[in-house]
C-alpha positions in Angstrom: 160.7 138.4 108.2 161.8 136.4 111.6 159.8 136.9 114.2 162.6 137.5 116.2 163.5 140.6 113.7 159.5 141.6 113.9 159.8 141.4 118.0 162.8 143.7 118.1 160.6 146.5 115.3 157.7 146.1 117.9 159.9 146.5 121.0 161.6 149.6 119.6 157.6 150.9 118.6 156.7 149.8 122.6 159.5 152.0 124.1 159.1 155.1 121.8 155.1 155.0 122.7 154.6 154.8 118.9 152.9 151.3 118.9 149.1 150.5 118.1 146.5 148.6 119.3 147.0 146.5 116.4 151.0 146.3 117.1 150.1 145.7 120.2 148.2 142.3 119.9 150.6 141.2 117.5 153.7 141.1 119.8 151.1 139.6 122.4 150.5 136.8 119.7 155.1 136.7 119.1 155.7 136.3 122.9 152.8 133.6 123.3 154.7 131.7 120.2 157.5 131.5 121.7 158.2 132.1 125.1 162.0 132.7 124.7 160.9 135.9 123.8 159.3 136.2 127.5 162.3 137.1 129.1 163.4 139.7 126.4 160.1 141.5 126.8 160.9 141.2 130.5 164.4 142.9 130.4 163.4 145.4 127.9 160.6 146.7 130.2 163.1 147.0 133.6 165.7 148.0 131.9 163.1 150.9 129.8 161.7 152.1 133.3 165.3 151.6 135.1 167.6 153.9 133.0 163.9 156.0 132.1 162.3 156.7 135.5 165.1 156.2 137.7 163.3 153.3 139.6 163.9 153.1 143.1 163.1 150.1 145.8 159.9 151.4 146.3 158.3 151.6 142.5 160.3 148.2 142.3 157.9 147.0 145.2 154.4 149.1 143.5 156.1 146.6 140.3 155.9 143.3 141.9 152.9 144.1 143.9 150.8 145.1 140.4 152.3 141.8 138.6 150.7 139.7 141.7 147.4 141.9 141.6 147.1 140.9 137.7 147.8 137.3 137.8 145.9 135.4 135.3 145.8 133.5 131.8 146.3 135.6 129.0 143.6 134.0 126.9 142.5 137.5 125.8 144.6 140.5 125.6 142.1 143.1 125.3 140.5 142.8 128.8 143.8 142.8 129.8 144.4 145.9 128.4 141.1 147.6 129.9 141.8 145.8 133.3 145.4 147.1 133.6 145.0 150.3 132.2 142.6 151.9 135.1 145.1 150.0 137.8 148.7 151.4 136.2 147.2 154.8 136.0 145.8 155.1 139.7 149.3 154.6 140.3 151.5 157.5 140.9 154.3 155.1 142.4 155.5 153.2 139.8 156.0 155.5 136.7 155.1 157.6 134.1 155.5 155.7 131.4 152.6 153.1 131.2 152.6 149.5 130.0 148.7 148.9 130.7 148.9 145.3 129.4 152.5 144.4 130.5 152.0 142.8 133.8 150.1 139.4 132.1 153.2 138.9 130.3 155.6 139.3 133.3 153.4 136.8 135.0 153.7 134.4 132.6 157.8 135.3 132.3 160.6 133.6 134.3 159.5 135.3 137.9 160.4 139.3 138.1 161.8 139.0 141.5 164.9 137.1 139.6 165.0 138.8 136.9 165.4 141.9 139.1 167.7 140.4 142.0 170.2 139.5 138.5 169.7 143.3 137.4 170.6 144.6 140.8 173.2 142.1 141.2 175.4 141.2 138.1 177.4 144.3 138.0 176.9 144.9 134.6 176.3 148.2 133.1 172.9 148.6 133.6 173.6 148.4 137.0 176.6 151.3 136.6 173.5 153.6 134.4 171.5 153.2 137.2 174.0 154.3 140.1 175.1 157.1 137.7 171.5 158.0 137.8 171.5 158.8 141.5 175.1 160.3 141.8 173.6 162.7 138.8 170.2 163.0 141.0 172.3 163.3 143.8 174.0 166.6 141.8 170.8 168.2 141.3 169.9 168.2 144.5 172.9 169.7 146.4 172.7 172.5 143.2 169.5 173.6 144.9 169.8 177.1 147.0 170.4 174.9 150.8 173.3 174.3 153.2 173.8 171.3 154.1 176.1 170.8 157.3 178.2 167.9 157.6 180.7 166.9 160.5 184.2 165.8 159.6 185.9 163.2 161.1 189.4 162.2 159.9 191.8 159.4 160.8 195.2 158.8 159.5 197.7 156.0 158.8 199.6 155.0 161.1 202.7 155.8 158.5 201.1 159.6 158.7 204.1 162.3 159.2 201.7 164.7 158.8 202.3 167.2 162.2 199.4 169.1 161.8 197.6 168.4 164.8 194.0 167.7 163.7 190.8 169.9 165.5 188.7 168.1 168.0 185.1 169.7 165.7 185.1 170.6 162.4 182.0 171.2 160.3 181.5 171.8 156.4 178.9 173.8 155.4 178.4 173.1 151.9 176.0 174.6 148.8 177.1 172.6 145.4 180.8 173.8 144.7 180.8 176.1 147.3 181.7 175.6 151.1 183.0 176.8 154.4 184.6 175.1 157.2 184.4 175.7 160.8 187.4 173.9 163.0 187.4 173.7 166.5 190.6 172.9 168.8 193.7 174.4 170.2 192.3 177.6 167.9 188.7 178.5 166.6 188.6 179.4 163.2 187.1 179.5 159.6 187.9 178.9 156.6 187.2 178.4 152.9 188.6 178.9 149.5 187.3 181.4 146.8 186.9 181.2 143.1 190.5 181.4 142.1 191.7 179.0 144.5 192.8 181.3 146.7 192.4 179.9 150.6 191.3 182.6 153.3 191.6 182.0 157.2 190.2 183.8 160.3 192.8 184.6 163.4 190.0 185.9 165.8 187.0 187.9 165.7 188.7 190.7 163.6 191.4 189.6 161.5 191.6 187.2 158.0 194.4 186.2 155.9 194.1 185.3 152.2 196.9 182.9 150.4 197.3 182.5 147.2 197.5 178.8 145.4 201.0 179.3 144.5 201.6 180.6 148.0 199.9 177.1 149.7 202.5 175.1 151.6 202.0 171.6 151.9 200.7 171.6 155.5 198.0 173.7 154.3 197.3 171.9 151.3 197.0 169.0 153.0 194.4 169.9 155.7 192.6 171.5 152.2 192.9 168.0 151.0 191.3 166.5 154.1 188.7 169.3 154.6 187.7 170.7 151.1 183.9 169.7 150.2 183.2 170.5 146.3 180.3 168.1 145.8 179.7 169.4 142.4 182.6 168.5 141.1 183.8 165.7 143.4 180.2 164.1 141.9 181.2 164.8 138.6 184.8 163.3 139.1 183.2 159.8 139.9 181.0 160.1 137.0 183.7 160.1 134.4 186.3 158.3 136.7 185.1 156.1 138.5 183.6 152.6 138.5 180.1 152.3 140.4 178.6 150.0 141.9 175.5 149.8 144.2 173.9 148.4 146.9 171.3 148.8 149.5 172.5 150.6 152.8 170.8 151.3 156.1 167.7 153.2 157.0 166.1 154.1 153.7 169.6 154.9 152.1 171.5 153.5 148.9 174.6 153.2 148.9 177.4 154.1 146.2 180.9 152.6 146.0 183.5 154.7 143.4 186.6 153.0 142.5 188.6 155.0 140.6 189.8 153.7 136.9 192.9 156.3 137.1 194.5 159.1 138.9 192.7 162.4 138.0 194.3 164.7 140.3 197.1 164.9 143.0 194.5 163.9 145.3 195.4 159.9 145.1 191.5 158.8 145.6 191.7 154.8 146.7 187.6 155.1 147.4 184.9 156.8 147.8 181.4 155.6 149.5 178.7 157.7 149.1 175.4 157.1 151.1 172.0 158.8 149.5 168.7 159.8 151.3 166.3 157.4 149.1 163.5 159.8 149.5 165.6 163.4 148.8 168.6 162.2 147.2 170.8 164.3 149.4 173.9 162.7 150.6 173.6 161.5 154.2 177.5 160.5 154.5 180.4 160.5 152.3 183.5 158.3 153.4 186.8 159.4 151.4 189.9 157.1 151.1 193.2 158.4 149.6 196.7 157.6 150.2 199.1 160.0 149.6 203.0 159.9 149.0 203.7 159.8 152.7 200.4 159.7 154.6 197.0 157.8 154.3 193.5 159.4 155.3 190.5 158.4 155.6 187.7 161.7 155.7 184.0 161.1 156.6 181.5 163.3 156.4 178.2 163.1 158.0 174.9 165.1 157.4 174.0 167.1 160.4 171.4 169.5 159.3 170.0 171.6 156.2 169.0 175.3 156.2 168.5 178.5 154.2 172.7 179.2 153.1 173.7 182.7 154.3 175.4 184.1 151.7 178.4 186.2 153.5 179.5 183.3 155.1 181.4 181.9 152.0 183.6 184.8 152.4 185.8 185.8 155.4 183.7 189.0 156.0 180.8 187.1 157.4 182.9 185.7 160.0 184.5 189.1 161.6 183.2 191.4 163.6 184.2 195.3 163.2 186.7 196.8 163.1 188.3 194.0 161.2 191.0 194.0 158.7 191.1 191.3 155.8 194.9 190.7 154.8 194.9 190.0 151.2 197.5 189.0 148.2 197.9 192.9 148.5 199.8 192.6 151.5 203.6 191.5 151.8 203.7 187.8 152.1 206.1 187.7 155.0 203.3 190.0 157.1 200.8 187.6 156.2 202.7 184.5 157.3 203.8 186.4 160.6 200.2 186.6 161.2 199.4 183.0 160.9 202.3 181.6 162.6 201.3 184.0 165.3 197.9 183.0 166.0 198.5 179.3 164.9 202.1 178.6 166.5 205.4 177.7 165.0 204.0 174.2 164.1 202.0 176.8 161.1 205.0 178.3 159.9 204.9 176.5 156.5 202.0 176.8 155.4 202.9 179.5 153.8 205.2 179.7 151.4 207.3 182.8 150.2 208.3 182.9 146.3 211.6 184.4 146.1 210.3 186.6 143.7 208.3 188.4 145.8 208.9 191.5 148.1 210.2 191.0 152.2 210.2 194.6 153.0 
């Protein structure tokens, strides 16, 4: 047998944790032979703890630190072993998977600062595992039972012949799939969509509208287009979608570029950067490109503040005060669009739109 085909049968031992102390001192006696095998060792170990442990920058700093702390010849692995051993496990930094003897071979490898600058660097798809990793961490967090509030600012191509004129303060509060917006400017009002699709509005303290997705104009999808915050699934999207690539970004953030590979929706995404809190892998700002058939965006939304989700405010109830009166799907559609073109102006007169089908009394 090679020793090249007995290095990968150790290797594949090493990263299972089914390797013994014998094993052990025999792929310490391969990688002394021949130090080609150095660098393998070396990328099998970052790339093991990378994709395994979801190594950030600063496990990647308790890394190098322990590989400086244990320089030395490796003229007998078994003190190695012992010396290693106690250091690795007072550490609760770097992982849970323990290589007590590793860090005499990485001294002795091409230097890990390279090898990891070429990791982060190249592009390749360990570098895509390891930005899915914190898009997917990035999911588990927003699933927890928090609002997060962000603040939306939009700006549009100058080719934009959009007339909606956009709010001067609009916020989204946001729990996973779920979310509620808050828009400030010629009118105060809320908004949201619920689990069929369906969009609801306020007009005032005591009145709501409901309009069905088959009854959405395009002024109103569009500001849903601009406006709507389903982090669940907009995660997901760039997960099966999208190309990632990562990079460092300011004050203890990474940051997350998705390109998409196609078209997934009528949505035309063109890019999506994604900054995550390093420490609670909660999205601090989320910057949306799309160009659409007649109109370019550009959406960014900006962490403002996390608290305890109130439930009815998902829902047009929570934002009336009584008496109020919700006007649902139950009630004629040309009532319903007399409502909103009252409250919002004539400018709001399409954004409902009336299926011939349907009743006018």
């Amino acid at each position: 047998m090679s020793s090249h085909t007995r290095f990968a049968e150790l290797m594949s031992k090493m990263l299972d944790d089914a390797i013994s102390d014998e094993e052990i001192i025999e792929l310490h006696a391969l990688v002394d032979a021949e130090p080609s095998l150095r660098s393998q060792l070396v990328d099998h170990l970052l790339l093991d703890t990378l994709l395994e442990e979801n190594l950030g920058q600063e496990p990647l700093t308790a890394l190098v630190d322990l590989v400086g702390d244990s320089a030395g010849p490796l003229t007998s692995p078994a003190p190695v072993i012992a010396k290693e051993r106690t250091h690795v496990e007072s550490s609760t930094t770097l992982t849970g998977r323990r290589w007590p003897w590793m860090s005499g071979w990485l001294v002795l490898a091409a230097s890990l600062l390279v090898v990891v600058s070429l990791f982060t660097l190249q592009g390749n798809r360990e570098a895509f595992a390891s930005a899915s990793q914190i898009v997917q961490a990035a999911m588990h967090t927003h699933a927890a039972p928090i609002e997060r509030i962000y603040v939306v600012e939009v700006k549009r191509g100058d080719s934009n012949k959009a007339k909606f004129e956009l709010p001067r303060d609009v916020r989204v509060a946001t729990q996973g799939d779920r979310f509620w917006v808050q828009m400030r400017g010629y009118r105060d009002w809320a908004w949201g969509r619920n689990d069929q699709g369906a969009i609801w509005m306020t007009l005032g303290p005591h009145r709501a509208v409901v309009v069905n997705p088959d009854e959405i104009g395009v002024p109103l999808r569009y500001i849903g287009d601009l406006y709507t915050l389903n982090l669940e699934t907009l995660l997901q999207n760039f997960l099966k979608h999208c190309r990632l690539e990562m990079s460092e970004g300011p004050a203890d953030t990474t940051l997350i570029v998705a390109t998409p590979r196609r078209q997934w929706t009528n949505r035309p995404l063109q890019r999506a950067t994604i900054e995550v809190d390093r420490e609670t892998k909660a999205i601090r700002k989320l910057v949306i490109e799309r160009e659409f058939e007649q109109a370019s965006s550009v959406t960014t939304f900006t962490l403002v503040d996390s608290r305890l989700a109130d439930e009815s405010l998902y829902g047009p109830k929570g934002h009336l005060s009584d008496p109020y009166r919700i006007f649902s799907t139950e009630t004629n559609a040309s009532r319903r669009r007399e409502l909103i073109t009252n409250w919002f102006g004539p400018t709001s007169e399409q954004w409902m739109q009336i299926q011939e089908t349907q009743s006018n009394e």
